[in-house]
C-alpha positions as a printed Julia matrix, in Angstrom:
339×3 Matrix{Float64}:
 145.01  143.09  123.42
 146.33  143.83  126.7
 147.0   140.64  129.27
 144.47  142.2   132.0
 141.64  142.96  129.23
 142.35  139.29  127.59
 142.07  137.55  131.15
 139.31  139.19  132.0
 137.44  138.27  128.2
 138.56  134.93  128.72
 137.05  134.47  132.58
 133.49  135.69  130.81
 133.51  133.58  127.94
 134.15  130.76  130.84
 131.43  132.19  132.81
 129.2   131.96  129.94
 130.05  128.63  128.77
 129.46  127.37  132.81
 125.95  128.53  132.67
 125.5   127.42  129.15
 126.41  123.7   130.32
 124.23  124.09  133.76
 121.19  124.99  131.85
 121.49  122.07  130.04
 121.6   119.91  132.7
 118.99  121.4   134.55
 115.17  119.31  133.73
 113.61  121.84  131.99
 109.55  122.85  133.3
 107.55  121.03  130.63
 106.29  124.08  128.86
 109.97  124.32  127.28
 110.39  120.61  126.91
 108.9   119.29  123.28
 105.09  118.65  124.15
 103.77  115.4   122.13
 100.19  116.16  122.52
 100.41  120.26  122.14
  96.37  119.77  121.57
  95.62  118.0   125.27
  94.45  120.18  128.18
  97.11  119.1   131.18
  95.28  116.58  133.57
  95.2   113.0   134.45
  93.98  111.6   130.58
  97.06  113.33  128.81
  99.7   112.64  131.73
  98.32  108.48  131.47
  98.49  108.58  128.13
 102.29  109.63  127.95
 103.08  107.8   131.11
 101.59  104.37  129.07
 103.72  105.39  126.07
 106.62  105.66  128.67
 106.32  102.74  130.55
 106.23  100.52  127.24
 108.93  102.06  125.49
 111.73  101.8   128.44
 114.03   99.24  127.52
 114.89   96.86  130.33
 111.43   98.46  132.5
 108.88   95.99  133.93
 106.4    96.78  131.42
 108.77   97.3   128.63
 106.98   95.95  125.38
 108.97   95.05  122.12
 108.08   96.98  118.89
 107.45   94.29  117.14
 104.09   93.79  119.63
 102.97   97.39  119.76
  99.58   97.33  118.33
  97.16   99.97  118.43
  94.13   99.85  117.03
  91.42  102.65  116.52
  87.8   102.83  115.6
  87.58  105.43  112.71
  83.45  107.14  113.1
  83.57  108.77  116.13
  86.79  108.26  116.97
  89.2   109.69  114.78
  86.66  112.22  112.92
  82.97  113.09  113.67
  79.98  111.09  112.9
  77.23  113.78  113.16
  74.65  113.81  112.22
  75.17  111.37  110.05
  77.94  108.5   109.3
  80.08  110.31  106.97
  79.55  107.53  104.68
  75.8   107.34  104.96
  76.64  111.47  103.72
  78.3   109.82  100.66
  75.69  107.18   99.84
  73.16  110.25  100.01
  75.24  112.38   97.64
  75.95  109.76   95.12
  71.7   108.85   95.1
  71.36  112.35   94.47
  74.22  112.55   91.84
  73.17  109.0    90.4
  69.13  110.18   89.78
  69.55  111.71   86.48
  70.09  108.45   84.94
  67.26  106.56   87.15
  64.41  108.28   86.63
  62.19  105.44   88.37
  64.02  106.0    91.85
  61.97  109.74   92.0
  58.6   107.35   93.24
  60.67  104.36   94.57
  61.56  103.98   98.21
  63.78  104.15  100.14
  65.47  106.47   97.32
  62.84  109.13   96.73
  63.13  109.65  100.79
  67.15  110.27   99.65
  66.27  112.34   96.87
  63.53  114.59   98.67
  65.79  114.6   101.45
  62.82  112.81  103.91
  64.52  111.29  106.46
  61.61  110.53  108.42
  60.49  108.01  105.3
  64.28  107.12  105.38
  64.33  105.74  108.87
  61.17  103.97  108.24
  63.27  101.87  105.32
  65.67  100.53  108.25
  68.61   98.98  107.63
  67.48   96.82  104.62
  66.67  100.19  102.92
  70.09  101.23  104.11
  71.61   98.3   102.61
  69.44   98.74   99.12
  71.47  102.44   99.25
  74.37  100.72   99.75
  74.39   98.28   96.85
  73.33  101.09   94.57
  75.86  103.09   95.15
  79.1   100.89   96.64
  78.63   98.01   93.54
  78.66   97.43   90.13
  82.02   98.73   89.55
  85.59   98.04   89.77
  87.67   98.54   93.3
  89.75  101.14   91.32
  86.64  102.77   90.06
  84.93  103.31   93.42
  88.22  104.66   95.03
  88.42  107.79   92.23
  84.74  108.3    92.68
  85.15  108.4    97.12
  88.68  110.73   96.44
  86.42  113.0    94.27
  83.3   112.98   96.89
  86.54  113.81   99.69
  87.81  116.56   97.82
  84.48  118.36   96.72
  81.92  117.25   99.46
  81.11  119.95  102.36
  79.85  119.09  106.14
  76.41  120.6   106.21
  77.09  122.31  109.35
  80.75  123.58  109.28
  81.05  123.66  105.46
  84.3   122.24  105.04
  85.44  119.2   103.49
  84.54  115.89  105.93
  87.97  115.12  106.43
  89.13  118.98  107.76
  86.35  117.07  110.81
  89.29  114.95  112.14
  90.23  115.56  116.15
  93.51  117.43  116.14
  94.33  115.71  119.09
  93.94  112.06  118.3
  96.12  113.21  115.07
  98.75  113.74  117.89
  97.46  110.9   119.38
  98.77  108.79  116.4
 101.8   110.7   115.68
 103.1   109.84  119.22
 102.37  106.69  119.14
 104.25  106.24  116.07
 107.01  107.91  116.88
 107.37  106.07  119.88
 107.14  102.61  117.37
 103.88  101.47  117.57
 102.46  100.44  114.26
  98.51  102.14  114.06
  95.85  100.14  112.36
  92.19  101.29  111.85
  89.6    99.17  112.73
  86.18  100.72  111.61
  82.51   99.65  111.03
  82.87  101.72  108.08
  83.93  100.01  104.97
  87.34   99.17  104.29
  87.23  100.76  100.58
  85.73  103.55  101.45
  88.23  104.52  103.97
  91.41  103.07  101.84
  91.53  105.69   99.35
  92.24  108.68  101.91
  93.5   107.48  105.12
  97.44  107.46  104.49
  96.56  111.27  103.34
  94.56  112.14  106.75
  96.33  110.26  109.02
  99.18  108.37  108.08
  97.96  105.03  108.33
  98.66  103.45  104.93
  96.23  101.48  103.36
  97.32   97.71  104.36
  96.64   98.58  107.83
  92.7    99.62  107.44
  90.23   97.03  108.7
  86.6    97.74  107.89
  83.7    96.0   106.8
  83.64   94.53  103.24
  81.64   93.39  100.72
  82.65   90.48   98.16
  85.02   91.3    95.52
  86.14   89.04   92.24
  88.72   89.1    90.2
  88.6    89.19   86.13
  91.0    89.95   83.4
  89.75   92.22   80.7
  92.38   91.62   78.25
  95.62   92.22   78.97
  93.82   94.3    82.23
  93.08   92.9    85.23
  90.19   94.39   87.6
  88.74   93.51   91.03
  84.84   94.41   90.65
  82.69   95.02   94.21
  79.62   92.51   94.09
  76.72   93.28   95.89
  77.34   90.9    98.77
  78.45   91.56  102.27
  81.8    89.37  102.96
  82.4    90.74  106.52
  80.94   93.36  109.33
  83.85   94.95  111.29
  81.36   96.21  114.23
  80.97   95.04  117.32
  82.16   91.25  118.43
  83.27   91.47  114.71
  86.18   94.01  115.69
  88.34   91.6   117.27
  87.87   89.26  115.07
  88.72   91.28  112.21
  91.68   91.86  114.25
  92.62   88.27  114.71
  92.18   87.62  110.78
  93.7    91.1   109.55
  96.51   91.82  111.46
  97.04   88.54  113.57
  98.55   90.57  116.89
  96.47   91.59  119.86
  96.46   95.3   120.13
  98.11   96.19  124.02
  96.34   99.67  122.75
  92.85  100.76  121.47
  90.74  103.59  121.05
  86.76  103.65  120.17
  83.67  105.91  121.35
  80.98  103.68  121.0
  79.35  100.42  122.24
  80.29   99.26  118.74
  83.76   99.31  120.15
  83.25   97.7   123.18
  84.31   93.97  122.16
  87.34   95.72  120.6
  88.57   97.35  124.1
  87.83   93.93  126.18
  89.92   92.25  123.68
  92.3    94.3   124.06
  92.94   95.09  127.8
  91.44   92.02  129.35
  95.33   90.05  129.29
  98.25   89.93  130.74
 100.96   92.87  130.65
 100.43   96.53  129.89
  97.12   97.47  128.54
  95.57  101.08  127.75
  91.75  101.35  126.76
  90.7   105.05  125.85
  87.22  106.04  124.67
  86.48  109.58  123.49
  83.47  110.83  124.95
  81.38  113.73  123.16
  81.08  116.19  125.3
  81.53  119.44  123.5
  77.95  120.81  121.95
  79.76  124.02  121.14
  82.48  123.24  119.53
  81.4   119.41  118.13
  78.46  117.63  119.63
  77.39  115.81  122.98
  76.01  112.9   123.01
  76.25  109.19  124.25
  73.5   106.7   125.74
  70.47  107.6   123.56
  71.93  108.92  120.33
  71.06  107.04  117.08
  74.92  107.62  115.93
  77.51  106.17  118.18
  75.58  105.22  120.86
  78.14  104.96  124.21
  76.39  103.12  126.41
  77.43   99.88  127.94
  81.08  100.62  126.9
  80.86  103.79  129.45
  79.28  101.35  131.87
  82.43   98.96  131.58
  85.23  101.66  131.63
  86.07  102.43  135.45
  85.51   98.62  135.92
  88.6    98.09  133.56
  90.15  101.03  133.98
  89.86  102.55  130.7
  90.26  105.9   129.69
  87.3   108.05  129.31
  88.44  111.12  127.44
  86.16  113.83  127.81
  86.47  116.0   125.2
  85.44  119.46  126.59
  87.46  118.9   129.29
  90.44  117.34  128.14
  90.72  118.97  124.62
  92.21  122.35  123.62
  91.16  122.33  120.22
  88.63  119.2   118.68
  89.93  120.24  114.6
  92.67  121.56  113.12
  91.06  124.35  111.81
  90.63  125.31  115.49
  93.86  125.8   116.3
C-alpha cells in the first residue's frame, strides 16, 4: 500500500476509534440506556420507584441500606395478580365443590354447597364467612400437604378466568413482575405476604414469580405430622392455625421472616397494617399500593367493592407518603399477554 493511502487509512481508523470512545462516554438519553421497568408509563411513580432502589443500593450514600436488610414484602390478591371477581382461591374452592359432587350426592340439597353447585351466589353470600369456611374445610383438608399441592398445580394448569379465558396465573401485572425482578437484581430478597393461604400459593409461586417457596407467608391451617411406614406425611386438619390479613400481616412478618421490610406493596385495607409497619421507622422507607383503575383493560374499583376493598389505606397514603400507583395511568401493559 502506498505511504499517502496507508496514512490516510490509518488517520480514519483513528477518527473512528475517537468517536467510538466519545460515544461511550457520553450519558446516553434513557430510551437507549437498559430500562428496568420496560412496562411503567414515565412519570413520578416509576422515576420514585428507581430513585428508592437507587438511593438504597449506593454504597457509602446517606440512605445506603445493607443487603442483608433489604426486605420487601408484597400482598399477593390484588397485588401481584387480579382478584376479580372473585379471590382466585375462592375460584378454586368453587371448582373443586363442583369436581368433588359426584361422590357427595347429599351436598345437591345442602347449603352453602348446592348455592356452589347451582352456581347461586346470591344464596352463597347469604352463607357468610362460616359457609365460606365450611367450603374451605371441604375442600383444603383431609389430605396430605403433598396431596393438596398436585391437586392446586393441576387446578393452575387446567383452570380458565371466566372472563379472559386463560389460565389464572397468565392474570399476573407485567409490571410488578418487573417490579420484583428489579428489586432482586438490585439484592433485595422478595417475600409474599398474602391473606391467601400459604399452601395454596406454595406450589406455583417460584414458577410465576420467582419467589421460592420458603419465602411465602399466608394464612394457614393446622398441619400434623405421621409416619405411614417407612413414609412420612404432613396431613392439613381442619383447623385454622393463623390469618395473614390485616394487623395479622406484620405479625406474620415478625414470626416468618424476623426482618422489618424497608419495602412493601399491597392494594387493599387488608394491607394497611402491613405498609404502617413498614414505613412508620427510621431510615429509608417506600410504601406503594396499586390502585385499580383500569375497567378496560382489568377492573376499577376501591372503597365499596366486596373484593379488595381500598379504603382507609388510600385515606392514609399522602399522609405517609406512600405510593399510589394508578394503574391506567402509570401502566403500559397490566398482563403479559398484553404486551
Amino acid at each position: 500500500m502506498a505511504p499517502a493511502l496507508l496514512n490516510a487509512t490509518r488517520r480514519r481508523l483513528l477518527g473512528f476509534a475517537a468517536l467510538c470512545v466519545v460515544a461511550s462516554l457520553s450519558p446516553l438519553p434513557l430510551s437507549a440506556q437498559t430500562d428496568p421497568l420496560p412496562s411503567w408509563n414515565e412519570g413520578a411513580a416509576k422515576a420514585s420507584i428507581i430513585d428508592f432502589v437507587k438511593r438504597v443500593t449506593t454504597q457509602g450514600g446517606p440512605d445506603f441500606v445493607p443487603m442483608e436488610a433489604r426486605i420487601a414484602t408484597f400482598d399477593n390478591d390484588g397485588t401481584l395478580w387480579s382478584e376479580q371477581p372473585v379471590y382466585f382461591q375462592a375460584a378454586f374452592i368453587f371448582d373443586r365443590i363442583k369436581a368433588m359432587a359426584k361422590d357427595h350426592p347429599d351436598w345437591a340439597g345442602k347449603q352453602p354447597y348446592k348455592a356452589v353447585i347451582d352456581g347461586d351466589m346470591k344464596a352463597l353470600a347469604a352463607a357468610g364467612e362460616k359457609g365460606l369456611l365450611e367450603l374451605m374445610a371441604a375442600t383444603h383438608t383431609g389430605m396430605s400437604v403433598a396431596e393438596f399441592s398436585a391437586i392446586v398445580r393441576e387446578w393452575v394448569r387446567t383452570a380458565r378466568h371466566p372472563r379472559f379465558d386463560k389460565p389464572y396465573t397468565d392474570l399476573v401485572f407485567q409490571p410488578m413482575l418487573e417490579l420484583l425482578a428489579h428489586l432482586r437484581a438490585s439484592g433485595f430478597k422478595t417475600f409474599i405476604v398474602s391473606g391467601g393461604g400459604v399452601e395454596f400459593m406454595r406450589p406455583w409461586v417460584e414458577t410465576v414469580y420467582g419467589i421460592p417457596p420458603e419465602q411465602v407467608v399466608g394464612s394457614s391451617g393446622k398441619t400434623a405430622f405421621k409416619l405411614n411406614g417407612d413414609k412420612p406425611v404432613i396431613d392439613k386438619l381442619a383447623e385454622i392455625e393463623f390469618v395473614d390479613d390485616g394487623p395479622g400481616k406484620p405479625v406474620g412478618i415478625n414470626r416468618f421472616i424476623g426482618r422489618r421490610p424497608v419495602f412493601a406493596a399491597g392494594n387493599s385495607d387488608g394491607d394497611l397494617q402491613m405498609l404502617q409497619w413498614t414505613t412508620l421507622n427510621e431510615g429509608p422507607r417506600f410504601g406503594l399500593i396499586v390502585h385499580h383503575t383500569d375497567a378496560e383493560r382489568e377492573w376499577a374499583y376501591d372503597r365499596h367493592s366486596h373484593v379488595g376493598k381500598l379504603d382507609k389505606a388510600l385515606d392514609e397514603a399522602p399522609k405517609r407518603g406512600w405510593l399510589v400507583v394508578n394503574m391506567k395511568k402509570d401502566w403500559k401493559v397490566v398482563y403479559p399477554f398484553q404486551k
